[in-house]
C-alpha positions as CSV (number, residue, x, y, z in Angstrom):
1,X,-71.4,8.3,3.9
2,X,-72.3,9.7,0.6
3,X,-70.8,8.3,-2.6
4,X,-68.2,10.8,-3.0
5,X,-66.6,10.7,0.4
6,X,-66.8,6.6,0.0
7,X,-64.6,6.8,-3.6
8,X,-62.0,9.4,-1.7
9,X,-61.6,6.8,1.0
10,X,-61.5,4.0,-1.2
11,X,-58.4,5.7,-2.9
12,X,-56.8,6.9,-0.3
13,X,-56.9,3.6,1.2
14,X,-55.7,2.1,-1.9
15,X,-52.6,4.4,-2.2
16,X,-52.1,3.4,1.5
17,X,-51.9,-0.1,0.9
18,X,-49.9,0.4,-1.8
19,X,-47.3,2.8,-0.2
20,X,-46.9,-0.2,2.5
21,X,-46.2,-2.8,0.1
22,X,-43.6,-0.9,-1.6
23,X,-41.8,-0.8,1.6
24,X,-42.1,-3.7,3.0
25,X,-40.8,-5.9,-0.7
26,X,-37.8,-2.8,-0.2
27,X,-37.3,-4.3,3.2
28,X,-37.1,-8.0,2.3
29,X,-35.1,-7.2,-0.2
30,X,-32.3,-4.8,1.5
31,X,-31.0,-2.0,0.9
32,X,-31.2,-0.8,-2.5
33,X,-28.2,-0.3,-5.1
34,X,-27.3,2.8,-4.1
35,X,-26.6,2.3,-0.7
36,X,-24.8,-0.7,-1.1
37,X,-21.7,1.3,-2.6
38,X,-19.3,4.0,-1.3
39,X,-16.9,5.9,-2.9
40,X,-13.6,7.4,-1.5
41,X,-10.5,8.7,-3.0
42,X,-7.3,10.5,-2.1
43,X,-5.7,13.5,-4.2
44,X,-2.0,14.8,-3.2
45,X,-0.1,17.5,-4.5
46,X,4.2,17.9,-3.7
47,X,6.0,21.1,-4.1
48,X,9.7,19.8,-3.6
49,X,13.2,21.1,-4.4
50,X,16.0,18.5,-5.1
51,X,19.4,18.6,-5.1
52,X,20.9,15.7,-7.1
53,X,24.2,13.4,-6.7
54,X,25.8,16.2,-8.6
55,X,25.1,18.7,-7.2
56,X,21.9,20.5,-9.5
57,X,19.0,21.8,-8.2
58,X,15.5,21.2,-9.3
59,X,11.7,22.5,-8.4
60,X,8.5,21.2,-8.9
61,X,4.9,21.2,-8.6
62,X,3.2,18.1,-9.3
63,X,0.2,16.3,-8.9
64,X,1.7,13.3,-7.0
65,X,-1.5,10.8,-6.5
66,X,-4.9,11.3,-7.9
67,X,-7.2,8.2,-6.7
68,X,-10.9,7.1,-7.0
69,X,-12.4,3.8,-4.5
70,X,-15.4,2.3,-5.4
71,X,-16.5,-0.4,-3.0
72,X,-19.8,-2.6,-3.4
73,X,-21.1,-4.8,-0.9
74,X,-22.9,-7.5,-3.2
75,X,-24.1,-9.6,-0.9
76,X,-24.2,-10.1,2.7
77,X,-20.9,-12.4,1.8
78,X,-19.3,-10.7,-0.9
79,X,-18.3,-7.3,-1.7
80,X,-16.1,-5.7,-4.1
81,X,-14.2,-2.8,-4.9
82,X,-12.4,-1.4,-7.8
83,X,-9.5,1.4,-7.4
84,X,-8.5,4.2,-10.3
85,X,-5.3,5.9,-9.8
86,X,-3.0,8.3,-12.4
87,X,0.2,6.6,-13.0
88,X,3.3,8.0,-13.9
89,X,2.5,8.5,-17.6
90,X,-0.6,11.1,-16.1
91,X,-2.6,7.9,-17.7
92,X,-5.6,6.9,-15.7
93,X,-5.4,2.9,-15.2
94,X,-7.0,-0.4,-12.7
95,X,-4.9,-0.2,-10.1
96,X,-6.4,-2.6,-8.3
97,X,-10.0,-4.5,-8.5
98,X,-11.1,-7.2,-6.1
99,X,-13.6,-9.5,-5.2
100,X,-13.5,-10.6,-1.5
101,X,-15.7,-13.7,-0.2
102,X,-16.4,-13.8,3.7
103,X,-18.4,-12.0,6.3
104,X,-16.5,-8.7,7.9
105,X,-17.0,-10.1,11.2
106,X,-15.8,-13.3,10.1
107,X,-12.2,-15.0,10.6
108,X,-11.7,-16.1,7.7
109,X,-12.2,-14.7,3.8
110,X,-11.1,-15.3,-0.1
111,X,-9.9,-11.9,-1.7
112,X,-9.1,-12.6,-5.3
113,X,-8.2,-9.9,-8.1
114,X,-5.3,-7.4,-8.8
115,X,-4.4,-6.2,-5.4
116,X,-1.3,-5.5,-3.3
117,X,0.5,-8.8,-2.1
118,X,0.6,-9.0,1.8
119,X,4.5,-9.4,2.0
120,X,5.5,-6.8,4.0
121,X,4.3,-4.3,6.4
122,X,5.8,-1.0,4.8
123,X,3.9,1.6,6.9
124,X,5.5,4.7,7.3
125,X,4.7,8.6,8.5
126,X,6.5,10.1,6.2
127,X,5.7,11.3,2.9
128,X,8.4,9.5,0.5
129,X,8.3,5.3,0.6
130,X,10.2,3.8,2.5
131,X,13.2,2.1,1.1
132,X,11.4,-1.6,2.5
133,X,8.3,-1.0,0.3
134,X,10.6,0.4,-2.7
135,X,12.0,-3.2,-2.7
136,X,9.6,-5.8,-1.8
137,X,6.2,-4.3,-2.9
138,X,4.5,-6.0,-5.1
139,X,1.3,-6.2,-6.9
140,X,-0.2,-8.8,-9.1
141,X,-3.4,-10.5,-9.8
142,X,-3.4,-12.8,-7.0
143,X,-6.0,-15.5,-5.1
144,X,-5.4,-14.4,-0.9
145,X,-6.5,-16.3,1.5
146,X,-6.8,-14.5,5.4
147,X,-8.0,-15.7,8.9
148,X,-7.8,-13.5,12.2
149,X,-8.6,-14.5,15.6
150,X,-8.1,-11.9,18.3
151,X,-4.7,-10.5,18.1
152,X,-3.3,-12.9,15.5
153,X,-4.3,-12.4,11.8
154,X,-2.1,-14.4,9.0
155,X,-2.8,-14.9,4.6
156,X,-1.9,-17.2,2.3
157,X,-1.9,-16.0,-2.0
158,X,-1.0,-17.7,-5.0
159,X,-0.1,-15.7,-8.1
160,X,1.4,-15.9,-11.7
161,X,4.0,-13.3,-11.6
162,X,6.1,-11.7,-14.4
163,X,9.1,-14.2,-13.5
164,X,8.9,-16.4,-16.3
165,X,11.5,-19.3,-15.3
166,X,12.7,-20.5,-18.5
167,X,9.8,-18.9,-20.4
168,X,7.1,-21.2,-18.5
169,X,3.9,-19.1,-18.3
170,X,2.1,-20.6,-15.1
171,X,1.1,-20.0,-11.9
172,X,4.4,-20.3,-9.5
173,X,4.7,-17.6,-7.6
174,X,3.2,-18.2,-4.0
175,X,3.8,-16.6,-0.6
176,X,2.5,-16.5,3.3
177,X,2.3,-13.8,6.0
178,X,2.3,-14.1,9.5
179,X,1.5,-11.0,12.5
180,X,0.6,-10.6,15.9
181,X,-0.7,-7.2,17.6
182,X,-2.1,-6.1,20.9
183,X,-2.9,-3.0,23.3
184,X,-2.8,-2.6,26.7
185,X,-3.2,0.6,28.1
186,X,-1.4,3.5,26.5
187,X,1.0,0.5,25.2
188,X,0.6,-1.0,21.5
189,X,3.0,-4.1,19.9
190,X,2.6,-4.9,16.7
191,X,5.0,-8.0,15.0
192,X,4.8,-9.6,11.8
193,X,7.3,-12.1,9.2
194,X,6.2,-12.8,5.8
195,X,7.7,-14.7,2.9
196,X,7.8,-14.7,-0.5
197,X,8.9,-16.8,-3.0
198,X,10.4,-14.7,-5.8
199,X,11.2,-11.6,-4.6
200,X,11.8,-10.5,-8.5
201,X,8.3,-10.3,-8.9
202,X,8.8,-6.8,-6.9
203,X,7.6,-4.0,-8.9
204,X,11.6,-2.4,-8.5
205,X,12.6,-5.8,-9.0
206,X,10.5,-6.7,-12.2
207,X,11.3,-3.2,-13.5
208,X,15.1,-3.8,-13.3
209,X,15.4,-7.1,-14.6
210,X,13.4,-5.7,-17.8
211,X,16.1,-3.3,-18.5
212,X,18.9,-6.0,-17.4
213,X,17.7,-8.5,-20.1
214,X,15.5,-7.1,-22.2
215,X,11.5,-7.4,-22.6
216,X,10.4,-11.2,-22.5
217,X,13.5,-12.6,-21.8
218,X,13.3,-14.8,-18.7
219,X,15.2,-15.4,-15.4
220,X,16.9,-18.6,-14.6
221,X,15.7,-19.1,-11.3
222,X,13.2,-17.5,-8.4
223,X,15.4,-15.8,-5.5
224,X,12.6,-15.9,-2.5
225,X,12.6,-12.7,-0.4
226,X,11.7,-12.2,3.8
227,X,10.8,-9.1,5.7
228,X,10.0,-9.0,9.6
229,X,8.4,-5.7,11.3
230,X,8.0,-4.5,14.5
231,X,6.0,-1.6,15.8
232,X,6.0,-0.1,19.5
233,X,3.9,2.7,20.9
234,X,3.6,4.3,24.3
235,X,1.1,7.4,25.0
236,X,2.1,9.8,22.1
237,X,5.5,7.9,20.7
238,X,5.7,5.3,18.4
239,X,8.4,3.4,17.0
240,X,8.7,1.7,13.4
241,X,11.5,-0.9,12.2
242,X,11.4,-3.3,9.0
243,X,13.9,-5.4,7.4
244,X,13.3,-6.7,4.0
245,X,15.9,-9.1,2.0
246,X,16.3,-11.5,-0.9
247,X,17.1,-15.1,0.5
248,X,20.2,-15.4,-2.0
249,X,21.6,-13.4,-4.8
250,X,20.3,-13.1,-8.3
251,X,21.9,-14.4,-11.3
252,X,24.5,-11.4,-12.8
253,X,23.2,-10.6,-15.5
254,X,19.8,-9.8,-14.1
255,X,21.0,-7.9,-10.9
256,X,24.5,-7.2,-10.5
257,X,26.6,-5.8,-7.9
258,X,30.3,-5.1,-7.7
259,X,30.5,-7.9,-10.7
260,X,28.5,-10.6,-8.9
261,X,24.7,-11.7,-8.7
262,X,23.4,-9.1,-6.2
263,X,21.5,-10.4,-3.2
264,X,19.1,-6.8,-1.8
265,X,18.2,-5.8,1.3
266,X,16.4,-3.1,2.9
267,X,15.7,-1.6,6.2
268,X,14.0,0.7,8.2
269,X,13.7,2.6,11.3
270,X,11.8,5.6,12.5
271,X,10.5,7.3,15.4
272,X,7.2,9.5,15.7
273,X,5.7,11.8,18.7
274,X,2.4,13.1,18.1
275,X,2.2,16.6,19.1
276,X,-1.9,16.9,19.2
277,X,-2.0,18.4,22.6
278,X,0.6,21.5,21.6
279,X,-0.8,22.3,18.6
280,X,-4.8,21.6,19.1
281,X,-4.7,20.1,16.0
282,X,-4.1,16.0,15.2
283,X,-0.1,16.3,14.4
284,X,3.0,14.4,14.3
285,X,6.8,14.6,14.5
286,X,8.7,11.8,12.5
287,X,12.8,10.9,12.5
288,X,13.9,8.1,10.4
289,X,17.2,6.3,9.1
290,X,17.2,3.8,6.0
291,X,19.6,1.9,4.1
292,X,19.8,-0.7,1.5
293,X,22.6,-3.2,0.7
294,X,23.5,-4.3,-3.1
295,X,20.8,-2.3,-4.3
296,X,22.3,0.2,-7.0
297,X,21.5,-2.0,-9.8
298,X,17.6,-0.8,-8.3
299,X,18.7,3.1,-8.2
300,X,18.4,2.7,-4.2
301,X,20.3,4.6,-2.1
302,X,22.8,3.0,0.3
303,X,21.5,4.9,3.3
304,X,18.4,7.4,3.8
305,X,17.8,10.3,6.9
306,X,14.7,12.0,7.6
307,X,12.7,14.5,9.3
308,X,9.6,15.6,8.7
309,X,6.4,17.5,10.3
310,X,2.4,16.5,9.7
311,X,-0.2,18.4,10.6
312,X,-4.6,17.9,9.8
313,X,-5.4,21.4,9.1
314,X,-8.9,20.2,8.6
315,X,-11.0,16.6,8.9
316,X,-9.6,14.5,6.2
317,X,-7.3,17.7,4.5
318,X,-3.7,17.2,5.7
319,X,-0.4,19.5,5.0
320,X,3.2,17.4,5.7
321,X,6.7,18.8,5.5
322,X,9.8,16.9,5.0
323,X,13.5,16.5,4.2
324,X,15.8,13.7,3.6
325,X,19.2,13.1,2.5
326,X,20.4,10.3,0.8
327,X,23.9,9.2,0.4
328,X,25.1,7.0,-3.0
329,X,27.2,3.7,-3.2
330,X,30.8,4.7,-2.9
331,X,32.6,4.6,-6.4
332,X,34.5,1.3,-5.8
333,X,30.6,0.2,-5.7
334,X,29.5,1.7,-9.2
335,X,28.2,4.4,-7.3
336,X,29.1,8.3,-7.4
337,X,29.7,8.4,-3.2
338,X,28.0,11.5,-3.4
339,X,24.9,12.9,-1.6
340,X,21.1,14.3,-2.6
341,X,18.6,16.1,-0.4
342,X,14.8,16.5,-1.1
343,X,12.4,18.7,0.7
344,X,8.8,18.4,0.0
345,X,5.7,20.5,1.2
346,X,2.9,17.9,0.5
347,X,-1.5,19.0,0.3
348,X,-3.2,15.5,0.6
349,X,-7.2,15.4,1.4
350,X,-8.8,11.8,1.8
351,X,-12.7,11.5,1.5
């Protein structure tokens, strides 16, 4: 081998050896940055026409949600994820940001950051809230704790809150959750009770105390809340049903009904058939009744009906249809006794 065919082998080898290395301190170490993080988000745009309590009709085309999900696994025991969603204001804001501590496979894990409390189930095939969630859901900067083991899965969060009792400024509010689900066959159950302990730290609940006594102003007490869900499926149906209530009524002057301390409840029900093998397409037909009790103070209504149509046009684009009617409190209530409809043709795409 002459000397130039030795120095082309020397550096070939050398770029070999080299290219090997590289690889195999990328292995020890992982995957890289990049593929440690995934991004998702969810943009929905409503057409609807509305007919008020008195009677006047509206239209409108509006950008309803507008959300961006960035999750990063960290470490092998630690991931987190940061969500950015348009509020009402078309402002873009941290609407929720977590760090979670735990294996996925694992039973048991520590979620701690702004996030949704888990009180309440508030699922739902239709494209308005249901009345449950309107009352109950809340979120707050909150320490989680959650275990599951087989069907079983229950959580545990502590929270500061917005309910400052007598203007103390600590950590107070606290709440469990507890739910049970199984399959067997074509049949699926699904059960689950959870408990808060101030049900005012509700985002409907926070935002009507705030206009009942003004900014800063405290409550005089925490009124704890309860909800209990069950869902039922068989083949193609499915069956929703939630109840969500306030353990005892609120002081007067932070939520009033009929001249007393109002004590809120809501409830759901709703029934869904998928119509896939009609249609060819992943699709569903949804019927659902809701009420609420001593909720106007929250601009509730006292009961809710509604129909609505959802078909995937394509994988992970969506088009929904849907009409409800609400009826008011009567006027011995505070309310107008009147009725509103709403029907909405909703675009939503996931990715």
């Amino acid at each position: 081998m002459n000397s130039r065919t030795l120095a082309a082998a020397l550096v070939l080898a050398a770029f070999w050896h080299g290219d090997v290395l590289a690889q195999t301190e990328a292995a020890d170490r992982g995957p890289s940055w990049f593929d440690r993080i995934e991004i998702g988000g969810t943009v929905e745009i409503e057409a609807t026409q509305v007919e008020d309590y008195a009677g006047e009709s509206t239209s409108d085309i509006d950008l309803a949600t507008a959300e961006l999900v960035v999750s990063a696994r960290i470490h092998d025991m630690a991931h987190g994820e940061i969500t950015l969603a348009k509020n009402d204001d078309d402002a873009v804001e941290v609407d929720a940001a977590t760090v979670t501590i735990g294996l996925e496979e694992d039973a048991f894990a520590l979620v701690a950051g702004k996030q949704t409390l888990p009180f309440g189930m508030f699922d739902s095939n239709f494209i308005a809230s249901p009345l449950t969630s309107d009352l109950g859901e809340a979120k707050e900067i909150a320490l989680t704790a959650r275990f599951s083991s087989g069907g079983l899965a229950g959580s545990a969060f502590a929270f500061n809150g917005d309910s400052d009792i007598g203007g103390d400024d600590v950590v107070a509010g606290y709440g469990a959750a507890l739910g049970y689900s199984m399959e067997h066959g074509d049949f699926g159950l699904g059960m689950g009770v959870s408990y808060i302990g101030d049900l005012g730290d509700s985002d409907t609940l926070q935002d009507a105390i705030a206009d009942a006594l003004g900014e800063g102003n405290s409550v005089a007490a925490r009124v704890s809340g309860w909800a209990a869900s069950l869902e039922l499926s068989h083949g193609g149906f499915s069956f929703l049903g939630e109840y969500v209530a306030a353990t005892e009524a609120f002081a007067v002057d932070a939520v009033a009904f009929d001249g007393q301390g109002a004590e809120p409840a809501a409830w759901m029900v709703e029934a869904s058939y998928a119509l896939d093998m009609m249609v060819g397409r992943p699709a569903t037909i949804s019927a659902g009744y809701q009420g609420t009790t001593e909720a106007l103070a929250l601009d509730l209504p006292k009961s809710r009906i509604l129909f609505g149509v959802a078909l995937e046009l394509l994988e992970g684009v969506g088009l929904g249809i849907e009409w409800t009617r609400d009826r008011d409190y009567g006027t011995d209530s505070g309310g107008t006794g009147e009725a509103a409809s709403t029907i909405t043709l909703q675009l939503a795409a996931e990715f």
